[in-house]
C-alpha positions in Angstrom: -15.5 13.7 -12.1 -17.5 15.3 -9.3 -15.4 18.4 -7.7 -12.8 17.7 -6.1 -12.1 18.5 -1.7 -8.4 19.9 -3.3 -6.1 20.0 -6.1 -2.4 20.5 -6.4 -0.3 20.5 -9.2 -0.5 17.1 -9.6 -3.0 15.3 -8.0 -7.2 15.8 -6.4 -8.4 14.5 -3.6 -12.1 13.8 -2.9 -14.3 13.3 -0.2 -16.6 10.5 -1.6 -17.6 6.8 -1.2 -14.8 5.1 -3.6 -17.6 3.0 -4.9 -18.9 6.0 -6.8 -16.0 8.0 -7.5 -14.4 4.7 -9.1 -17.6 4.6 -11.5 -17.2 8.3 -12.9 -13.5 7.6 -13.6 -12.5 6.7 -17.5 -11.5 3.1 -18.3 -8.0 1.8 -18.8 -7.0 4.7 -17.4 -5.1 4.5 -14.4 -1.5 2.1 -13.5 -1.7 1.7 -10.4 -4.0 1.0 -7.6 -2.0 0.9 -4.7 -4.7 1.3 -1.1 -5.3 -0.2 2.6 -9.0 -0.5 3.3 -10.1 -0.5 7.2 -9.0 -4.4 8.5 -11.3 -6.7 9.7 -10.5 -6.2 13.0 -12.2 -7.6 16.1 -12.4 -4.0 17.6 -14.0 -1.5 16.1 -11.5 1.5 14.6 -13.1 5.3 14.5 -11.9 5.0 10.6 -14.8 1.9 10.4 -14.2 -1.5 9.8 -15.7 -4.6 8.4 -16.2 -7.8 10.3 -14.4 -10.7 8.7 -17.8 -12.6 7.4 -18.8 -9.6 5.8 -15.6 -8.8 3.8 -15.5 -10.6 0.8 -19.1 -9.2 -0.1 -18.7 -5.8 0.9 -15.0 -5.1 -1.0 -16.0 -6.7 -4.0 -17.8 -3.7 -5.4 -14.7 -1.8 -5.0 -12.9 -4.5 -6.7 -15.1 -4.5 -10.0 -14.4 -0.8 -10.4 -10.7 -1.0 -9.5 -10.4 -3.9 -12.6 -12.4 -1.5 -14.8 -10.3 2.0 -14.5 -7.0 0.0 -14.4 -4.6 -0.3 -17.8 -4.1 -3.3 -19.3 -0.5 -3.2 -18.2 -1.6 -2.3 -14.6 -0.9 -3.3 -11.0 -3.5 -3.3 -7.8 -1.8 -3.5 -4.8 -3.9 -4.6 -1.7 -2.3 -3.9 1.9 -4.8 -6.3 4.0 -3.8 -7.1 7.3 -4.9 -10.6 8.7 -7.7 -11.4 11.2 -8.4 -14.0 14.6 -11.5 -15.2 15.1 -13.3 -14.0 18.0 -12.9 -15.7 21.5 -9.7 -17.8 19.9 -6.4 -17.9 18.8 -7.0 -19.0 15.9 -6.9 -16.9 12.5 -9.7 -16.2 10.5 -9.4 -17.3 6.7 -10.9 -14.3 5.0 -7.6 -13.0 3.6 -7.4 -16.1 1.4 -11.3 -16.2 0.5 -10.7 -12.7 -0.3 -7.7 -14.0 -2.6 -9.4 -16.7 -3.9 -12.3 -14.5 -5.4 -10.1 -11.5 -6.6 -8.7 -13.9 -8.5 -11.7 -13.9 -10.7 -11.2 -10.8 -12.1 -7.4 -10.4 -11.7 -3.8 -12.1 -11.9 -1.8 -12.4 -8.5 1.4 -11.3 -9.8 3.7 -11.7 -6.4 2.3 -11.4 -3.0 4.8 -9.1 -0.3 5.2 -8.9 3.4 5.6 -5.8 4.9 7.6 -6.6 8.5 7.0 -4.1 10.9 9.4 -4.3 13.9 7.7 -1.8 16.0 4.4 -3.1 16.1 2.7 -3.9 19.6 2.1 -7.4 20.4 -1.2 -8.5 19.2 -3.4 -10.6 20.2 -2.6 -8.8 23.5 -5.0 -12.0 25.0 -2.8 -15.1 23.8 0.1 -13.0 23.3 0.9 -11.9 26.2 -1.2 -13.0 29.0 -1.4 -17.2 28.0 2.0 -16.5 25.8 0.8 -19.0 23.7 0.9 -17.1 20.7 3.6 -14.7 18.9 3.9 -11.3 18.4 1.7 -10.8 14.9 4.2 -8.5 13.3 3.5 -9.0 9.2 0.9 -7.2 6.8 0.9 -9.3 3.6 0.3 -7.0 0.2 -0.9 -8.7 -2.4 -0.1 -7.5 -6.1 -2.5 -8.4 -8.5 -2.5 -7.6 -12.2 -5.2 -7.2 -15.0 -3.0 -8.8 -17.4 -0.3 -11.7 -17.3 2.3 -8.8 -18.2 2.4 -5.8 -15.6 4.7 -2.9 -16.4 6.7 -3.5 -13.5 10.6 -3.0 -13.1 12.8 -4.1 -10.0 16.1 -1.7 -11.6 14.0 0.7 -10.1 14.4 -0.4 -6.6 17.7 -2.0 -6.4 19.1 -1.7 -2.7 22.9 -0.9 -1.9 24.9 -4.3 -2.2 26.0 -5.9 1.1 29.6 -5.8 2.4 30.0 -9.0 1.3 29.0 -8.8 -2.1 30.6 -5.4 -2.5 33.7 -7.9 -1.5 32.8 -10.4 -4.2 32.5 -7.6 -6.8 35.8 -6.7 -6.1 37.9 -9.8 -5.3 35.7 -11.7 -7.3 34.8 -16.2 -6.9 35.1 -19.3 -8.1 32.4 -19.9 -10.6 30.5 -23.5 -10.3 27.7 -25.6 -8.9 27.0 -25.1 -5.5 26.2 -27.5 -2.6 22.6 -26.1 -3.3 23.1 -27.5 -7.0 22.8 -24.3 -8.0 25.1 -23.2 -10.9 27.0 -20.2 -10.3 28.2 -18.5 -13.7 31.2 -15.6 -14.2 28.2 -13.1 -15.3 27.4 -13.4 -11.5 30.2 -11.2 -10.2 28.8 -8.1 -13.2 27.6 -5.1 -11.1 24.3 -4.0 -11.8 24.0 -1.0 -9.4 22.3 -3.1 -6.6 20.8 -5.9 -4.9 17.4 -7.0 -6.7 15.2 -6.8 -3.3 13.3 -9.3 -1.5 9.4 -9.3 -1.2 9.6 -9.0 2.5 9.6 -5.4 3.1 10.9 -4.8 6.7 10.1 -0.6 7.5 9.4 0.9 11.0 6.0 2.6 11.1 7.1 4.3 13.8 6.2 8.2 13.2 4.0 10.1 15.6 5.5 13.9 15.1 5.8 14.9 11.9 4.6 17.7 10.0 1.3 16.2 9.3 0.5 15.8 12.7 1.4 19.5 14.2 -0.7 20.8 11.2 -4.0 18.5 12.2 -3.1 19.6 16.0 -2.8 22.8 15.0 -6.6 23.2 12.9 -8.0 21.1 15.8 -8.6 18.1 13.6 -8.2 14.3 14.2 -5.3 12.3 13.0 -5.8 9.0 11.0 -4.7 6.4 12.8 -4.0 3.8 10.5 -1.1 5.4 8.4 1.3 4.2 5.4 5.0 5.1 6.6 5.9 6.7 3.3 8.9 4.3 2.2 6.1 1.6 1.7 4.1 3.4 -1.0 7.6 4.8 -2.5 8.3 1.2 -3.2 5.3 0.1 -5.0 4.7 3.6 -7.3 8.8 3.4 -8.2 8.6 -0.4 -9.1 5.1 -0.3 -11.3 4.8 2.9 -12.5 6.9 5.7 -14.2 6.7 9.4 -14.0 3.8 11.2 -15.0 1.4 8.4 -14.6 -2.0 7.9 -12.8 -1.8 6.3 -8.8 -5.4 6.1 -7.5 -5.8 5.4 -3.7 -9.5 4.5 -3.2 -9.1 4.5 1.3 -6.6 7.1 1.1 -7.3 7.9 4.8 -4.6 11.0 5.5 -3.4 10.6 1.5 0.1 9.2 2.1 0.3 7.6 -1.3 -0.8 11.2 -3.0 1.8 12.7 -1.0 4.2 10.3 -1.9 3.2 10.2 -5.8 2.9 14.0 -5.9 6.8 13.6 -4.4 7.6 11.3 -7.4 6.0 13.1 -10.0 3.2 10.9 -10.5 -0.3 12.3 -10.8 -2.4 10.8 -8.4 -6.2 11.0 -7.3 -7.7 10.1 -3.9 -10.9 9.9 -2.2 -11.5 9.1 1.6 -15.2 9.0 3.0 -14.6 10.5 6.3 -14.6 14.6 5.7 -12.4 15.2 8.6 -9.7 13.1 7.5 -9.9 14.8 3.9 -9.3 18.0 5.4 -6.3 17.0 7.2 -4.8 14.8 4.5 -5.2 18.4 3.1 -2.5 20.0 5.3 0.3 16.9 3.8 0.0 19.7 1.2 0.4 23.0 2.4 2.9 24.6 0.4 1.4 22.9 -2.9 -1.9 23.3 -3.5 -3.9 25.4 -6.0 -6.4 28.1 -4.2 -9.0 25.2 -3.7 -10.4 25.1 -0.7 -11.3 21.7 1.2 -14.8 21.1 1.6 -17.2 19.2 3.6 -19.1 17.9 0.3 -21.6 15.1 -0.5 -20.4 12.3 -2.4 
């Protein structure tokens, strides 16, 4: 591939449109695609966003190239917030066209929530001036596969058992069917290290003074506004990929998922259009990289 903005031990990140950068990458090369392109919002974000009619079309370049690099036994995971149509409460269905068409080329495997408790209450209009309308408070992630059979395992992000199945563990239960009708065997009470987890996802994305952003203060450059909190990549690379595999965020904006994947000794390649944010997803690795300096280059 073209030269890279920075390289650390494990990982490059680029300053390119992912359109291109996809096409110079190898086939069948990469397990996971995990990304958050800009939303189709109704304002406009400094990071650039699509309008809703628009979205389908313009992501579906990206999509072809993400389907080509991918292994046949890999995952793309899509974080795609939804929309409302202008001058309404009502919601735009682009999200499911969207679906609909990826479809196509891939396999939805499972889709996820991602519940965010400390999100403002949006739309602010219907929200909270008519209050006719809920606080909008869920990103859906959709995981799609190239192949019926994704290398995926959910051992790998068990959670610590409840009190009251820690209980059952240890005084144990009366196997049987259940009110439900559901059968309830004696292999039920084995401990398997955890609880398998749910697919809603429930993680604060409440950070606004950490390392990354005293560093970007620091150098005088902007901060991304649209950020992963790190626990929601660390979920995705730990249940669909193992160590020493590829992670390729194509919007990697400040390059949580390389700094997360770097963390999880995965290698990892990004590539973000916007040169300043580049440069600061740069200072994520301060103490890591190689003597590569970031650049402002041309795609």
């Amino acid at each position: 591939m073209r030269e890279p903005a920075y390289t650390t031990g494990w990982g490059s990140a680029y300053h390119a449109d992912a359109r291109e950068a996809l096409r110079e990458m190898p086939g069948d090369s990469v397990a996971l695609v995990l990304t958050s392109p800009p939303f189709a919002l109704r304002r406009r974000k400094a990071y650039g966003n699509v309008d809703a009619s628009e979205y389908v079309e313009w992501l579906w370049p990206f999509a072809e190239q993400i389907h080509r690099v991918l292994r046949p036994d890999g995952s793309f995971v899509l974080d795609l917030g939804g929309a409302w149509n202008p001058g309404t409460g009502t919601r735009s269905l682009f999200q499911y066209e969207l679906v609909l068409r990826l479809c196509r080329l891939f396999h939805l495997a499972q889709e996820f929530y991602w519940y965010n408790p400390s999100k403002l209450p949006t739309p602010a209009e219907w929200v909270t001036i008519r209050r006719t309308r809920v606080k909008d408070a869920v990103n859906t992630l959709w995981w799609f596969a190239k192949t019926t059979s994704p290398q995926a395992d959910n051992r790998r992000v068990l959670r610590p058992y409840s009190r009251s199945m820690r209980r059952l563990l240890r005084e144990g239960y009366q196997p049987g069917q259940r009110p439900s009708q559901h059968e309830i065997s004696p292999h039920f009470r084995r401990d398997n290290g955890g609880a398998i987890p749910p697919n809603l996802l429930t993680i604060p994305n409440t950070r606004s003074n950490d390392e990354y952003f005293r560093r970007c203060r620091a150098a005088g450059l902007p901060i991304h506004p649209a950020r992963f909190p790190p626990a929601l990549p660390e979920f995705f690379i730990r249940f669909l990929t193992e160590p020493r595999q590829l992670i390729v965020d194509p919007f990697a904006g400040s390059n949580v998922t390389g700094h997360v994947a770097e963390q999880l000794q995965r290698y990892w390649v990004s590539v973000e259009i916007n040169a300043d944010y580049v440069q600061g997803s740069r200072l994520r690795f301060a103490e890591r990289q190689e003597a590569i300096p970031a650049q402002r280059a041309s795609p």
